[in-house]
DRENDO-1510 file (C-alpha; in Angstrom, 1 decimal, always signed):
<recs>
REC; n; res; u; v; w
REC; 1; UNK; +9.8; +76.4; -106.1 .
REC; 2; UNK; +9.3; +72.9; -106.2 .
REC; 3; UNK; +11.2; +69.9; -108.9 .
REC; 4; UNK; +9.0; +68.0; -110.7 .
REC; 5; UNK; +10.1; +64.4; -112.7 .
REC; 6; UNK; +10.0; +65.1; -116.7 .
REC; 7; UNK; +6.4; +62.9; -116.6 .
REC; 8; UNK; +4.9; +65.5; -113.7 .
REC; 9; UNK; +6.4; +68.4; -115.6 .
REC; 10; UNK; +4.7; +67.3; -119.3 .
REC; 11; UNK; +1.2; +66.6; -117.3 .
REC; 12; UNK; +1.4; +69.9; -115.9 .
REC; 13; UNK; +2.4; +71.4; -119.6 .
REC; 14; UNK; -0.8; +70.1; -120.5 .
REC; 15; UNK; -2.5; +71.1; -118.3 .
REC; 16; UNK; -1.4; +74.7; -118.6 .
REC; 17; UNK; -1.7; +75.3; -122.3 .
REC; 18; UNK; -5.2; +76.5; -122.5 .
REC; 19; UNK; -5.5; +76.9; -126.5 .
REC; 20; UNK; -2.1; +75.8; -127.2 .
REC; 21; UNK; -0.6; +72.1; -127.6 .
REC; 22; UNK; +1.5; +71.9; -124.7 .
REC; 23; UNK; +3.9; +69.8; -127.6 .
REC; 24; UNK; +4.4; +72.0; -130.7 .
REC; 25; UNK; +4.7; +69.1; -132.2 .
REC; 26; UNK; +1.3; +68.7; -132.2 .
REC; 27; UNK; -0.4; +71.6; -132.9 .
REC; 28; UNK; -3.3; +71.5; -135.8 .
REC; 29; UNK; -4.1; +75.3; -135.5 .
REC; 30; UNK; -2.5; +78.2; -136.4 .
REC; 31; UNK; +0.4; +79.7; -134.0 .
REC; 32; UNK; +2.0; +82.9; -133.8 .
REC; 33; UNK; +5.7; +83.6; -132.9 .
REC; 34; UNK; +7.9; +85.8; -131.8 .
REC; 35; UNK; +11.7; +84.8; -132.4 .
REC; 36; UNK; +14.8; +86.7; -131.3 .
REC; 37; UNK; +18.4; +86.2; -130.5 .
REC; 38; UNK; +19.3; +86.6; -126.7 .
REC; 39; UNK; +21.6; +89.8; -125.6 .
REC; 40; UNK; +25.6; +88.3; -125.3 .
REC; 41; UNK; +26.0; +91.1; -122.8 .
REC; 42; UNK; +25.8; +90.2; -118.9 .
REC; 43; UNK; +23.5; +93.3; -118.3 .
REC; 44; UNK; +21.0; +93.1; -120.9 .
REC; 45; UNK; +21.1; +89.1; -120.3 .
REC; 46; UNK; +20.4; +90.0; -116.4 .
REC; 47; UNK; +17.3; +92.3; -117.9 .
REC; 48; UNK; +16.1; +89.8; -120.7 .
REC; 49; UNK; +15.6; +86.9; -117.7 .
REC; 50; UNK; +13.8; +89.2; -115.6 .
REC; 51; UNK; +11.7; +90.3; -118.7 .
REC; 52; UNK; +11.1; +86.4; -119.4 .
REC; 53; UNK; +10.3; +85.9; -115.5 .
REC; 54; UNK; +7.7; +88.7; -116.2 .
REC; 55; UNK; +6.7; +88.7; -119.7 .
REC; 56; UNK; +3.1; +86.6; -118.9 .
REC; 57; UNK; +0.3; +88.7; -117.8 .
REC; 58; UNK; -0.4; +87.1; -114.9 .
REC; 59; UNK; +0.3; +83.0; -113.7 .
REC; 60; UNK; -0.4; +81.0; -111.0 .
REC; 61; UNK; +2.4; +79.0; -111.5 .
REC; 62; UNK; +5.4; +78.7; -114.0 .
REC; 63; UNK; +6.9; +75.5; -115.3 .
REC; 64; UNK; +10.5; +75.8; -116.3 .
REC; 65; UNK; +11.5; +72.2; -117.9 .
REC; 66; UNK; +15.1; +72.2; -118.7 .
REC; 67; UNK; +14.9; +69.9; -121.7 .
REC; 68; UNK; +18.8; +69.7; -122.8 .
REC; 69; UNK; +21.7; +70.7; -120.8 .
REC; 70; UNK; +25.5; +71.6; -120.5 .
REC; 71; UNK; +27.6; +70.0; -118.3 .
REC; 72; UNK; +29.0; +73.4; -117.3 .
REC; 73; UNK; +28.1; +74.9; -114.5 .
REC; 74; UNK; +26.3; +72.4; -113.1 .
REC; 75; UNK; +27.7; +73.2; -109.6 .
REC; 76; UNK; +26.1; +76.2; -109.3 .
REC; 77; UNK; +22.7; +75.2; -110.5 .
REC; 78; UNK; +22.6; +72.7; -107.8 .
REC; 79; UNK; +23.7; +74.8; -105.1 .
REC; 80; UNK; +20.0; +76.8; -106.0 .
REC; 81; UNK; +18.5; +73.8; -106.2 .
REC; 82; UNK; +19.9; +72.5; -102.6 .
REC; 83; UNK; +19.1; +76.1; -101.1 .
REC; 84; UNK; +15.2; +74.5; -101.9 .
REC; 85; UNK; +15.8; +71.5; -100.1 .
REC; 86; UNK; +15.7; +69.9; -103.5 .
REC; 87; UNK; +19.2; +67.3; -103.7 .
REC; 88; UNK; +17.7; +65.5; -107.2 .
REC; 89; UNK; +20.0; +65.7; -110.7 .
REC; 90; UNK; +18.6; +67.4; -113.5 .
REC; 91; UNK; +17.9; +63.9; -115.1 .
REC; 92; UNK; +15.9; +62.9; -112.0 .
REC; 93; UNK; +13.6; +66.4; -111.9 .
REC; 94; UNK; +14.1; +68.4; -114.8 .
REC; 95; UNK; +11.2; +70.8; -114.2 .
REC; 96; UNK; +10.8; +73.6; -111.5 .
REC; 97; UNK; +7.0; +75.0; -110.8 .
REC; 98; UNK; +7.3; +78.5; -109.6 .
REC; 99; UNK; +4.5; +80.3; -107.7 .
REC; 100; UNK; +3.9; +84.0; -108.8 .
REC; 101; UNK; +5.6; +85.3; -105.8 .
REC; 102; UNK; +8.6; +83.3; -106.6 .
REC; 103; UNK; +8.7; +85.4; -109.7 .
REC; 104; UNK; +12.4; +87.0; -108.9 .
REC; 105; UNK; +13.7; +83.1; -108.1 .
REC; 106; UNK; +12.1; +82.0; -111.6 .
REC; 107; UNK; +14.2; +85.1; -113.2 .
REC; 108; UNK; +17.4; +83.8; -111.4 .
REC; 109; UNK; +17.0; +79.7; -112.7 .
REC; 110; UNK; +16.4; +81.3; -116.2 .
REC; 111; UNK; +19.9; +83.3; -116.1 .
REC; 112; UNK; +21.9; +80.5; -115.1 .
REC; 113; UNK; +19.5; +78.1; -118.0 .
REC; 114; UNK; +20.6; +80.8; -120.3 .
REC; 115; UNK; +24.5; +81.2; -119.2 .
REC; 116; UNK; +24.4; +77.4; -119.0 .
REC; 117; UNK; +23.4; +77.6; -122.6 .
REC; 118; UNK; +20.5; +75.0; -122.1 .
REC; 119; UNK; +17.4; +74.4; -124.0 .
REC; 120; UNK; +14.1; +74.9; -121.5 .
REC; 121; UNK; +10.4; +75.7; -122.3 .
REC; 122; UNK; +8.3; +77.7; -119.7 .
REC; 123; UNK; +4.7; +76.9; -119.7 .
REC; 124; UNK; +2.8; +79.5; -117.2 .
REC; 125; UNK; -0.7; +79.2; -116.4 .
REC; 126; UNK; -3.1; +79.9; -116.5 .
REC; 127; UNK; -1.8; +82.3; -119.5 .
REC; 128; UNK; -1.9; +81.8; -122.9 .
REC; 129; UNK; +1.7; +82.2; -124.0 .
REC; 130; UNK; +4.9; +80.1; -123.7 .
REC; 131; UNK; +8.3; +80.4; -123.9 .
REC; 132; UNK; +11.0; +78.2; -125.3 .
REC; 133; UNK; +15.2; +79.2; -125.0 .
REC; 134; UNK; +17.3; +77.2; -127.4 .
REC; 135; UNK; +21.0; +78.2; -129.1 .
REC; 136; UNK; +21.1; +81.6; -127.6 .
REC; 137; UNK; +17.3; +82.2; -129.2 .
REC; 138; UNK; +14.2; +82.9; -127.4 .
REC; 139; UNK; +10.5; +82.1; -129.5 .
REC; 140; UNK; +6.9; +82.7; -127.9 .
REC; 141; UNK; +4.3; +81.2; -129.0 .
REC; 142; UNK; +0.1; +81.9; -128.8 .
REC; 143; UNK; -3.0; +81.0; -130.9 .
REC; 144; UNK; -3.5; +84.7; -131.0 .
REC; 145; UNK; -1.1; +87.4; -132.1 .
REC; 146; UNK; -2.8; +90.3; -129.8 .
REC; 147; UNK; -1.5; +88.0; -126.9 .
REC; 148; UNK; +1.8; +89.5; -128.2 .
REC; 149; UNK; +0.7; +93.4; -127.7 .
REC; 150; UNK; +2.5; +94.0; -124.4 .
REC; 151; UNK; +6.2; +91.8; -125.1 .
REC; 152; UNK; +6.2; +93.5; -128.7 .
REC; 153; UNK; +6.1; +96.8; -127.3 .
REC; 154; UNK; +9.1; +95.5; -124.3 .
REC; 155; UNK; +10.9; +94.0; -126.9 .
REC; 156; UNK; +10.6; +97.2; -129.0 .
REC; 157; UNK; +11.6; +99.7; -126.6 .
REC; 158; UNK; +14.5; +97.7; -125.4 .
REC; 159; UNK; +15.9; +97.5; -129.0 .
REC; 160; UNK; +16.0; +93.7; -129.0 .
REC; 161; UNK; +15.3; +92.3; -133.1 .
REC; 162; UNK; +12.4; +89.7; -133.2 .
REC; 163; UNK; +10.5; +88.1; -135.9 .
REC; 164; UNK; +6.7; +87.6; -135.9 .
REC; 165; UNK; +5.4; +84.8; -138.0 .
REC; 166; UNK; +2.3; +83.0; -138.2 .
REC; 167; UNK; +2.1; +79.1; -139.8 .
REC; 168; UNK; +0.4; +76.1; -139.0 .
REC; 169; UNK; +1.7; +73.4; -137.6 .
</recs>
């Protein structure tokens, strides 16, 4: 893993959304969604990070950007960050590029972004989903719903509610 500055991090969302506006906030075509409350519980949280962690068919590398956080906590989210020789604040480096053998590492920052109640995108690539985590709510997003297929069918099986919708941004 390795901390990037907020710039680094939105130049490699860029560069990672292939289809997709790396800024929803500009998107002209039409998106699909999938939107769903987290699990409260600390063992179905524990699974729903890993599922996050492994919910993109395959990636290169992941961007987690931490966009708002908690004080809370804080401690122990930079005692990770030290054991990666990375001593920065959040404010300094608020994104973290994981490899795809760092998959397990990526599921452990998303627990504690989750428990922390933070709000974080991840942006994996090449792949043509993303992920956002705000409120204790998860949303993925794709220009093409059979994207979805597999994390329907996880989502499905592991009894977690979730919305698809389509719009246009």
């Amino acid at each position: 893993m390795r901390c990037q500055t907020k710039i680094e991090s939105e130049e490699f969302a860029d560069f990672a959304t292939f289809g997709i506006p790396a800024n929803p906030k500009d998107a002209s075509q039409f998106l699909f969604q999938i939107a769903g409350e987290i699990p409260k519980d600390f063992s179905s949280l524990n699974w729903f990070s890993d599922f996050l962690a492994n919910s993109f068919e395959s990636f290169d590398h992941c961007l987690l950007l931490v966009e708002l956080w908690e004080p809370k906590n804080l401690h122990l989210f930079y005692r990770l960050r030290q054991s990666y020789l990375e001593n920065r604040t959040l404010m300094e480096a608020p994104g973290h590029i994981f490899y795809d053998y760092e998959t397990p590492d990526l599921a452990s920052f998303i627990l504690i972004g989750i428990i922390c109640g933070w709000r974080f995108r991840l942006h994996p690539a090449p792949c043509f989903v993303r992920a956002f985590i705000n409120d204790g709510f998860f949303t993925f997003e794709t220009d093409e719903e059979s994207n979805f297929d597999e994390i329907k069918k996880i989502l499905g099986n592991a009894k977690i509610a979730f919305k698809l919708s389509s719009h246009k941004k």
